[in-house]
C-alpha positions, 0 to 999 in steps of 0.5 A: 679174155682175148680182148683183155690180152689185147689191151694189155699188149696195147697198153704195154706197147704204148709205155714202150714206145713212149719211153723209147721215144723220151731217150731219143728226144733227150739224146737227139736235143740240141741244148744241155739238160739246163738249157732245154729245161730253161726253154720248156720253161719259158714255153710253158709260161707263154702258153699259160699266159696265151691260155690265160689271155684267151679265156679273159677274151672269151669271157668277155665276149659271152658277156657281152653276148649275155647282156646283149640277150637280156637287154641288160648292159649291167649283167653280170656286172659285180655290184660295188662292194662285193666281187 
């Protein structure tokens, strides 16, 4: 039962902290409400498409890493007609 107690404090001390640290934030920002909505905005966009970027990348290399193992340039290579 101690250890439950623990893990309950710790849990309550997290959301507390966290939603301290979310006033500050929104009081300490340099931009209006809009503003920093519009530029969190942006920001996720960039990151989706660096996200986005990075896994075509990667896939293409296992690819090529794949079809070089097997000998096979035509591996993994959608047949004409289906996708």
């Amino acid at each position: 039962m101690d250890g439950f107690k623990r893990l309950i404090t710790f849990g309550l001390g997290g959301a507390i902290g966290t939603a301290v640290g979310v006033v500050v934030a929104s009081l300490m920002a340099p931009q209006s409400g809009k503003e920093l909505q519009q530029a969190t905005g942006q920001f996720v966009d960039e990151v989706k498409r660096a996200g986005d970027l990075a896994q075509a990348e990667t896939e293409e290399r296992l690819k090529a890493r794949f079809q070089n193992r097997v000998d096979d340039p035509t591996a993994l290579t959608p047949v004409s007609g289906q996708s």
